[in-house]
Structure formats: C-alpha cells, structure tokens
C-alpha positions in Angstrom: 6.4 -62.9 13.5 5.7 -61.8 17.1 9.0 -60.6 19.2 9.6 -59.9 23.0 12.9 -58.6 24.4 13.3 -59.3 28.0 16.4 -58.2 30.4 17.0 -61.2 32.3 19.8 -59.1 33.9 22.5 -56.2 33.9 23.9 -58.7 31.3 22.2 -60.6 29.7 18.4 -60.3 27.3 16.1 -63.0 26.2 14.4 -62.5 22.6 11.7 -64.6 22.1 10.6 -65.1 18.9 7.1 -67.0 17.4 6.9 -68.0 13.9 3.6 -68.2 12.7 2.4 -71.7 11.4 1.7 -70.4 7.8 5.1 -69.6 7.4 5.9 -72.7 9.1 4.3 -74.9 7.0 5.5 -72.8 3.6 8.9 -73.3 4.7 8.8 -77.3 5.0 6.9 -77.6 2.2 9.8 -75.9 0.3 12.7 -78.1 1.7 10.6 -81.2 1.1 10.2 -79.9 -2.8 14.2 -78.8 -2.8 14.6 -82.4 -1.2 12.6 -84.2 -3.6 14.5 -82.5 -6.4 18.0 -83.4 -4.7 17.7 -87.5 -3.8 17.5 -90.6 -6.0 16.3 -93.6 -4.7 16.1 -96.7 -6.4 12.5 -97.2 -8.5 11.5 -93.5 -8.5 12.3 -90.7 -10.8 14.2 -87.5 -9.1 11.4 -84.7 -8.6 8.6 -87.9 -8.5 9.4 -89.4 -5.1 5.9 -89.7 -3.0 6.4 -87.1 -0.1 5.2 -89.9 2.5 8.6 -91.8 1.4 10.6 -88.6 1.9 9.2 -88.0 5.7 9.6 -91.5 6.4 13.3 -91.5 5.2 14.2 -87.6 5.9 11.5 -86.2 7.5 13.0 -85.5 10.9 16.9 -84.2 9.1 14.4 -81.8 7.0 12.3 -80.4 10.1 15.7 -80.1 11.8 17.2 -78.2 9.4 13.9 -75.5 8.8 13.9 -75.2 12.4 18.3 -74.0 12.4 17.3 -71.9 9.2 14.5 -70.4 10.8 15.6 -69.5 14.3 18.7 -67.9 12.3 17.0 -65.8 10.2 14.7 -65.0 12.5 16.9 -63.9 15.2 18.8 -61.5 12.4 15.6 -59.6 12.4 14.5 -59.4 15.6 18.3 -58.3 17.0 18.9 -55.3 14.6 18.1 -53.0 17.5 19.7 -55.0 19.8 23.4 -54.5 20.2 24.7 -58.0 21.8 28.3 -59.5 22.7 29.6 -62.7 22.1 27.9 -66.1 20.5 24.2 -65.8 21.2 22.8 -68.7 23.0 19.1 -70.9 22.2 17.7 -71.3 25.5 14.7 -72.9 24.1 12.7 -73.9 21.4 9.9 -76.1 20.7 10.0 -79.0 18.6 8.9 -77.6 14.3 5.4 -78.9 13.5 3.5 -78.1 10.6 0.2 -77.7 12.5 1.6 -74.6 15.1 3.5 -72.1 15.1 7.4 -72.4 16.2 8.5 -70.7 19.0 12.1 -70.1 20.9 14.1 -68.2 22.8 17.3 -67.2 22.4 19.6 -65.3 25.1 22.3 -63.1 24.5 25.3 -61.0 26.5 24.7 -57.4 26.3 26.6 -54.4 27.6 25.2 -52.8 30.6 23.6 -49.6 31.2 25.5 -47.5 34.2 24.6 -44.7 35.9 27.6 -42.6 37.0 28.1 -39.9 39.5 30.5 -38.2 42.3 33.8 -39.2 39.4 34.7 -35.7 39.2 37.2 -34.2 41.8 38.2 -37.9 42.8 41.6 -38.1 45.3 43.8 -40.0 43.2 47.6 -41.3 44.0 49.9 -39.2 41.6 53.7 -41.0 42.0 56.5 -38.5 41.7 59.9 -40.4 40.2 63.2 -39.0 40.0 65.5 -40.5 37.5 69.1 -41.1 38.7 72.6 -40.3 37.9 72.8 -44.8 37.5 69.6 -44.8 35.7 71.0 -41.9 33.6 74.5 -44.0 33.1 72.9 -47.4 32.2 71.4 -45.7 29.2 74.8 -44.3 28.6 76.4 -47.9 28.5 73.1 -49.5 26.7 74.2 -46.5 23.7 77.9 -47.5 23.9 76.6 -51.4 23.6 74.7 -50.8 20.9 77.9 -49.3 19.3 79.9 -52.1 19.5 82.2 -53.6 16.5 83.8 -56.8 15.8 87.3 -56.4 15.8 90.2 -59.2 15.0 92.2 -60.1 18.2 96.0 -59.3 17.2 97.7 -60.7 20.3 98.6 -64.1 20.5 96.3 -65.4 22.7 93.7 -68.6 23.0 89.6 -68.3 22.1 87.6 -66.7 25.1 84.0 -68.0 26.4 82.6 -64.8 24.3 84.5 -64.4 21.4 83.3 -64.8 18.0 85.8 -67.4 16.0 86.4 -67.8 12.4 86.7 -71.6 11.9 87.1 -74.3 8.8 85.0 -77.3 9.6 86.1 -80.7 7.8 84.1 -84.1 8.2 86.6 -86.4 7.1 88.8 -85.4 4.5 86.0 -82.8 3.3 86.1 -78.8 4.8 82.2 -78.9 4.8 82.0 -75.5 6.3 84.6 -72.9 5.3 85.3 -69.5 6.9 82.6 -70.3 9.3 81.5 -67.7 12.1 81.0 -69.6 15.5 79.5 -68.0 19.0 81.5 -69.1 21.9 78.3 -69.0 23.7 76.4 -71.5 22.7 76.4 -71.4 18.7 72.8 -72.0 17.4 73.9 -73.9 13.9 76.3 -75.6 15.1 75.7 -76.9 18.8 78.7 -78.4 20.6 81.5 -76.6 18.5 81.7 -74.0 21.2 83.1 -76.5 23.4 85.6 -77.7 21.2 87.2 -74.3 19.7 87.5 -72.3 23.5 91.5 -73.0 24.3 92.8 -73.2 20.7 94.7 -70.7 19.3 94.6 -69.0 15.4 95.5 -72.2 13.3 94.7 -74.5 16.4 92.3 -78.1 15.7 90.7 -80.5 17.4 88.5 -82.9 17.2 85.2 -83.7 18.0 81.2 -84.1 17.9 79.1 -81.5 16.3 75.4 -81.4 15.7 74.2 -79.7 12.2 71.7 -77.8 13.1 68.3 -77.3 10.8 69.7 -74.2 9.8 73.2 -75.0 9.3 74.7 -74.2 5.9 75.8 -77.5 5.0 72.4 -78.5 3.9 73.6 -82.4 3.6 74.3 -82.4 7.3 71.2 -80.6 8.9 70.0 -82.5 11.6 72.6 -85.2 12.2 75.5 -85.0 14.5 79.0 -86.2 13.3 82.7 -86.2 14.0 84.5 -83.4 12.7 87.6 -81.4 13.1 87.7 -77.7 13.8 90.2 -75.1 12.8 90.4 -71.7 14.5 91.1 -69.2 11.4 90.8 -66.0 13.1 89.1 -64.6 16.4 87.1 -61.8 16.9 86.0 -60.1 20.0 82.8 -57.5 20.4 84.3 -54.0 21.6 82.5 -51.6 23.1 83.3 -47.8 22.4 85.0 -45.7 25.2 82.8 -42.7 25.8 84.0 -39.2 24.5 82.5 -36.4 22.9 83.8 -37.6 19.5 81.9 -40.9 20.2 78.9 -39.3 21.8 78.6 -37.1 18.7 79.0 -39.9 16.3 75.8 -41.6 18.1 74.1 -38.4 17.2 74.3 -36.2 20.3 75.4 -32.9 18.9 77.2 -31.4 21.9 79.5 -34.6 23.1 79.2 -36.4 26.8 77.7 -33.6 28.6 74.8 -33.6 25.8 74.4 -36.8 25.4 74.0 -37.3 29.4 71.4 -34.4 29.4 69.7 -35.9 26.6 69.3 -39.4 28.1 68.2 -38.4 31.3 65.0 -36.0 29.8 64.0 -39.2 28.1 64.3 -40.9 31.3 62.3 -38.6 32.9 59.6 -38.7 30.1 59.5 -42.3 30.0 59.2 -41.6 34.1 56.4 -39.1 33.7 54.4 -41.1 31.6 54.6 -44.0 33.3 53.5 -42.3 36.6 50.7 -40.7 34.8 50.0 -43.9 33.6 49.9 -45.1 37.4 47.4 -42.4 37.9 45.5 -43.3 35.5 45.2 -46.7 36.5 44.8 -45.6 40.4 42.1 -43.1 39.4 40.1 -46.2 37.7 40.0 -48.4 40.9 38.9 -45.9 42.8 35.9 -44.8 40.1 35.3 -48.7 39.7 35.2 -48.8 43.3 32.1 -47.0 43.7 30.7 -48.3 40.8 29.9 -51.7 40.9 30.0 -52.9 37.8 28.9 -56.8 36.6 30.4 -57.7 33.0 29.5 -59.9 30.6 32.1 -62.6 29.8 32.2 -62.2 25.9 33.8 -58.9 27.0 36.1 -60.0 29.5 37.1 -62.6 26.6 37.3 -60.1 23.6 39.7 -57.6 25.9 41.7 -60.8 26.6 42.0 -61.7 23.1 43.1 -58.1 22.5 46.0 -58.3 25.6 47.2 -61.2 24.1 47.5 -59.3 20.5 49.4 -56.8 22.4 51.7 -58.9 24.3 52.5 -60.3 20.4 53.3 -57.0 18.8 55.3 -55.9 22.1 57.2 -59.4 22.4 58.0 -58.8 18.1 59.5 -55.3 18.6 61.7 -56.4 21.3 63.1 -59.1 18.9 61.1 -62.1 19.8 59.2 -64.8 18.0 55.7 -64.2 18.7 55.3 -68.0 18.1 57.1 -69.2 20.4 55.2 -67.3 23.3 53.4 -70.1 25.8 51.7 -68.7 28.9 50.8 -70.8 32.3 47.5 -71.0 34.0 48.4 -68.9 36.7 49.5 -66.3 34.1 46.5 -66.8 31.8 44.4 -66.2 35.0 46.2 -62.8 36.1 45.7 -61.8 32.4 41.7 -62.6 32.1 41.7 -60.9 35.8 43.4 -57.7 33.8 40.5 -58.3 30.9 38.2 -58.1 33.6 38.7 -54.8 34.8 39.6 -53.4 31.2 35.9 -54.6 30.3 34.7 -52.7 33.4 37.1 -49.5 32.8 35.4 -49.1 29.1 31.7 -49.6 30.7 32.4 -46.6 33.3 34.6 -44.3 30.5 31.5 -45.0 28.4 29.0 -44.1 31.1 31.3 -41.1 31.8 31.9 -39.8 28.2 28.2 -39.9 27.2 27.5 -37.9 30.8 29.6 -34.8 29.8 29.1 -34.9 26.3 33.1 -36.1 25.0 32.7 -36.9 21.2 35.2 -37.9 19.3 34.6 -36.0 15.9 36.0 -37.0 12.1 38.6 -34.3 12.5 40.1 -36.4 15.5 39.9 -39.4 13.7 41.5 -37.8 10.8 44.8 -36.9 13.5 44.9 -40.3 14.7 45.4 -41.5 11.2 48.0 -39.3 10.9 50.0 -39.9 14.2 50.1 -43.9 13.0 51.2 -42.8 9.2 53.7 -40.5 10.6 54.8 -43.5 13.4 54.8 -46.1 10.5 56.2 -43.7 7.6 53.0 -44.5 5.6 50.7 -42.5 3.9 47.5 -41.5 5.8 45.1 -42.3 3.6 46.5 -45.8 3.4 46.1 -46.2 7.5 43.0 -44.9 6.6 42.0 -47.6 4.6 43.3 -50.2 6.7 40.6 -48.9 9.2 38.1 -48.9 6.9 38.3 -52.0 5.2 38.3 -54.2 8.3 35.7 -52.2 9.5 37.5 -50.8 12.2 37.2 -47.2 12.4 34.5 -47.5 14.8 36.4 -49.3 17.6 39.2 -46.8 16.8 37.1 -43.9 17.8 35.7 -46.0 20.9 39.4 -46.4 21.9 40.1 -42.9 21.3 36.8 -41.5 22.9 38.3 -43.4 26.1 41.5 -41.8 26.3 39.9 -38.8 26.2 37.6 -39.2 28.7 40.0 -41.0 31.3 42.4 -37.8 30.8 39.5 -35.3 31.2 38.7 -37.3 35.0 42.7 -36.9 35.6 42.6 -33.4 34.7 39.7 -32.9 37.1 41.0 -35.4 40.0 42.5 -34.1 43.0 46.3 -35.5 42.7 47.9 -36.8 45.6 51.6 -36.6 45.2 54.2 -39.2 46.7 57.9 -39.6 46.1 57.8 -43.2 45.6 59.0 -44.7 42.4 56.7 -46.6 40.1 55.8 -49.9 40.4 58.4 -52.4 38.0 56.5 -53.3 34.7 55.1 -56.7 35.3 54.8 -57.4 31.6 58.2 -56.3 30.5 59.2 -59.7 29.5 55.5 -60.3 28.6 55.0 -61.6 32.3 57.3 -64.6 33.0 56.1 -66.5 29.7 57.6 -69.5 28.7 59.4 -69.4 25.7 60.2 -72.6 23.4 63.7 -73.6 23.7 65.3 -72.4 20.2 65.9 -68.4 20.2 64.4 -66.6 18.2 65.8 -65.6 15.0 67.1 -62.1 14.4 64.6 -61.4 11.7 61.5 -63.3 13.7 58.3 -62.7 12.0 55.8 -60.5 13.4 52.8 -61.9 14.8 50.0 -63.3 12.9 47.5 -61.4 12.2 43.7 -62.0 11.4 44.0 -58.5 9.2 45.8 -55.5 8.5 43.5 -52.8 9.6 43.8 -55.2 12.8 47.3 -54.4 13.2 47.1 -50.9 12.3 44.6 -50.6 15.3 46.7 -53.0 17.9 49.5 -50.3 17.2 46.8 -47.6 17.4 46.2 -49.1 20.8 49.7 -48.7 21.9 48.8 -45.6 22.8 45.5 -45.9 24.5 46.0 -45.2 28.5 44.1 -48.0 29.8 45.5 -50.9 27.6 49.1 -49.7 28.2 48.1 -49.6 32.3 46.6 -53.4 31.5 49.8 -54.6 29.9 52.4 -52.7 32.0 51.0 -52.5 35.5 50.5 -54.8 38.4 48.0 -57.8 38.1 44.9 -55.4 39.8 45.6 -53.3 36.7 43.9 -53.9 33.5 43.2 -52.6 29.8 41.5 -50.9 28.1 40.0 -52.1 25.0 36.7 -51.8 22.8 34.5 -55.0 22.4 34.4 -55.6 18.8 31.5 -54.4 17.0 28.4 -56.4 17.3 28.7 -59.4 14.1 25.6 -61.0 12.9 25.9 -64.5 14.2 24.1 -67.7 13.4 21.9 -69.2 16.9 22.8 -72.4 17.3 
C-alpha cells in the first residue's frame, strides 16, 4: 500500500491511498467464497454455486462492499500519524477492478499549525466594579426570601392572589381530593381552581370547572376537566423573616446584621472580581486573536458548540430547570456557533502560546483537579478519577486545564488598563432568551442527559475553565473555550 499526505490548506489534508491489485484481487476472491457459502439459490448446493452466477447476480453489491471495507481499513492505517477532526470525507475513488490496483482519496479537517508572537505585554481592558449598598441589600432580602415559612392566616379574612389554600375538592357527592394544597397563582395540578377559591373565606365553596392535571393525585381524573365544588379549609400565606441579628445568626452569620451585610457584600465583590477578570480575559483574547488570524475547521467550531450547549444544560439544571424543555431560535443558535467559533480559535492560539513558553500541565496538576471536583461534589477522588479515565477523558481535561493556565500566564503578563465601568450584564443568565416549553419545570427536574459520566464530571470540570465561562457569560463577540474531543477512528464513507 502506497500513501501520500497532502495539505490542501490551513485546514484541511488529502490522504491518498493505492491498494495494490494483488491485494485487490485476494480480497474479492474472499467475499465471493464468504458469499458463495452464505446464498441459496434454487438448483445449486450452498458452497457449489458457479462464481459466474454469483457476479451476474451479486457481483457489483460484493465489489461495492470490498471497496467500503477497504478504503476503511485502509484509511485506519494510513491516519495513525495524522491527528484529524470531525467525519473524514472520500473525495475520490476509482471504481474496484480486479485487474488494477484501487485507488482514493480521502480528505479530512485537521487543526492548524500557528505561529505566535508580540502576545506578551498586550494592553488589555481590566473593568474595575464596585458593588453597592442596593446590590449588597438585594442579597440581604434574596437570604430573608429564602427564609420564608408557611404560616396559617388567623384573621378573618378572604383568600389573596398569593396565598396558599387548604381545600376539599368533591365531584359530585364524592371529596376526590381531600386536604388539598392549591397555589393562588396559577396551580399546576389543578388549573382553573385558583380562580374559583380567591374571595372565599375558611369554610367558603363554590362551584366550578377544574382541569385534573397529568399529575394530579386523583389518578381517575388526570387529564379531563369536570365540575366540582371547592371548599377553603384553611389559608396559608409565605412570610418572610424581619431582619435582626437573631435572624441573621440563625441563617448562619455569626455576628448578626452588621456580619451578615459584611459577609454579603465580599461575596459580591468576589463574584465582581471574577467576573471582571473574566472580562479581561475575554478582552485580552480579541485583541491576541486580532493579530492572529486564525481559519478553523468547522468540526471544531461544531464540537465547542456541542460542548456550550452541554453547559447551558448543567447551568439551566442547577438553577432549577428542566434541561428538556430548553428550545433555542435561529438567531440564538447563530450567536452561539458565532461563540464556538471564537472558542475554537481561542484554543488554537492558547495552544500555539502554551507550547511557545513551555506551560505543561504535569500528573501532579491533574491529580489537584481531581481533587477540587471530589471536594466540590463530596466524592472520593479516585472515583472522579475514574470517571476521567473510563471515558477516556483525562486528556481533554489536561488540554482544558493547560488553557487556563496559559490564558492566566498572558493576563499576568498584559499591561491592564483599568476603567470604573461596571461589567457587561451576563447574556446567558437565563441561558440567552431560550424558549421554554409551556409546563414549569418540576422541583426535582432531572439533570441533563448525558452521553457518560466521566462526560459530566468534565462539563463541571469546565465550569471552571476561563474561556468557556467568558463563552457562556459574556456578550455574543465572546466565546468558550473548550478542547476538540480526541481524534476517534472513524469509518470513510
């Protein structure tokens, strides 16, 4: 077998591949023999049918399918050295003949080499944000919130829009749902009841129509909608804690109010900090990307897309949502790719950079990352450690952290332009302005699906990783940054 590698350009290589005819011909006459032994046809014995009746019948599915097995095989061989991205492509390949050899062509998406220079010492926009006394005070209230307690309303009075009500629901003659908790806004299981209990007071009925939802208790009346009558047992209001030391101590802030402010506001100034280093970051790549040109190959582009989108699940299940139920527009799609875009061209440069000066990420670095996620995750280290290396995925892991590295040793050596100017909002809060399916999402929503653990493990590794947080948190210029997945050994079809 004879092999050429070309560079067609920054991106892309062409391995051509001739097979020679002996090999050729051994190969067909082998699938006609596994062929002959396979088939029945009427008035011939299996193993004893004439190979002129087999070409005539399956002579072009057989030369068809050499040609697949060989061009696979073939290409296994010839790419070892070749570290490619994405589904390779035939470009050609002549048609399998037992008289010649067989040749093709395959291309494939590779990485491209980058030359790098004048990234040290860079000017880079450093934002400077002070936190406020009302940034300082929302927290405050956000604690007190989270405090609340249901308490029983004693006075005499008729359900609120916002209370919680204790009803008795009775279809007929039949209570169907008794001591039944329903939300004045809106009530999930039971949509419409809301409307009907708001005015009444305790003992108060009334009648009306109420759908069962699909998770209503009443398992008989899920889905359909019927007339019922409601009975207000008791109400219930949510009641938020007035703030005093006693409280702020109870909510763990050894000290009382004056504590608790001080604490709040130092982890609203770290949360500032990093976000404006973050910022740096960011600005500090589009000005290096700036001067370096870079073309990318769009298997990259699409395998940091694919990873966004990972993110934007894990992010959307720790705030409380249904990863599910996550839909994206075109426009929003677009800005993403756009982000993938420069996340691929951010890891080509970091590379470049990193391999320039010499930053290695070493076994004993490894070893502390493993630890930061088991101590995050209250796991043991060596199990994160397997998760990594069954899937394996402790290469892409050190790639990620040999990034993070290098993007902080360029910020350590920029020149920092400070501004007092506050950073910009996170556009990926809410993951962007995502559509969500109409039914909430419940309580205890499932996190996202994942291919495999040691997947997940390294998404939340990621978390971490400066450029992938600036992809998912920053403006639509701003990307991630995020390791194309180790070369697979794909079949060339």
């Amino acid at each position: 077998m004879s092999v050429q590698v070309d560079q067609i350009s920054a991106t892309q290589k062409r391995i051509a591949i001739t097979v020679p005819q002996a090999e050729v011909k051994k190969k067909v006459d082998d699938a006609f023999k596994r062929y002959a032994g396979k088939i029945n046809l009427p008035g011939f014995r299996r193993g004893h049918i004439p190979r002129n009746i087999i070409e005539a019948r399956f002579g072009k599915q057989i030369r068809a399918e050499v040609a697949s097995d060989l061009m696979n095989f073939k290409f296994r061989e010839a790419s070892v050295d070749v570290e490619y991205l994405g589904q390779p492509e035939v470009e050609t390949a002549e048609d399998l003949s037992v008289a010649s050899d067989f040749a093709f062509s395959i291309k494939v998406q590779v990485k491209p080499s980058v030359q790098v220079s004048n990234y040290a010492g860079v000017k880079v926009d450093f934002p400077v944000v002070a936190v406020s006394d009302e940034q300082v005070e929302a927290q405050v209230r956000a604690r007190l919130g989270a405090a609340a307690r249901l308490v029983a309303v004693e006075e005499d009075r008729a359900v609120e829009r916002g209370d919680l009500v204790l009803t008795e629901i009775a279809v007929g003659d039949d209570v169907v749902e008794s001591g039944t908790m329903v939300n004045t806004v809106g009530d999930r299981y039971y949509p419409g009841v809301d409307a009907l209990v708001v005015g009444l007071k305790r003992g108060g009925s009334a009648n009306g129509s109420v759908s069962f939802g699909s998770n209503a208790p009443a398992q008989s009346l899920r889905g359909q909608t019927r007339d019922v009558r409601v009975t207000v047992v008791g109400i219930q209001v949510s009641r938020v804690p007035e703030l005093s030391d006693e409280v702020a101590t109870e909510l763990g802030y050894e000290g009382g109010v004056e504590a608790m402010r001080a604490a709040l506001r130092m982890q609203e100034e770290n949360t500032a900090n990093e976000a404006a280093r973050n910022q740096a970051r960011v600005n500090l790549l589009q000005v290096l990307l700036a001067r370096h040109p870079i073309e990318v190959p769009p298997a990259m582009v699409e395998s940091h897309l694919q990873l966004l989108l990972e993110e934007l699940k894990i992010q959307a299940a720790q705030r409380g949502r249904d990863p599910r139920n996550l839909r994206y527009s075109e426009a929003q799609l677009a800005d993403l790719r756009e982000r993938g875009a420069f996340a691929a061209r951010s890891s080509i440069l970091l590379d470049a950079v990193a391999k320039a000066e010499a930053i290695v990420v070493t076994d004993d670095d490894l070893d502390a990352k493993y630890q930061e996620i088991a101590d995050m995750r209250g796991q043991r280290k060596e199990a994160i450690k397997g998760y990594f290396a069954k899937d394996n995925a402790v290469e892409e892991l050190r790639k990620r952290l040999s990034e993070e590295r290098t993007l902080d040793w360029l910020l350590e050596r920029a020149e920092l332009v400070t501004a007092e100017a506050p950073v910009a909002e996170p556009v990926a809060a809410e993951p962007l302005t995502m559509q969500v399916a109409a039914e909430p999402a419940a309580e205890d929503a499932p996190p996202p699906k994942k291919r495999k653990a040691a997947k997940a493990e390294a998404a939340a590794a990621a978390e971490t990783a400066a450029v992938e947080t600036a992809a998912v948190e920053t403006a639509p210029a701003v990307e991630a940054d995020a390791a194309p997945k180790k070369k697979a050994k794909k079949k060339a079809e």
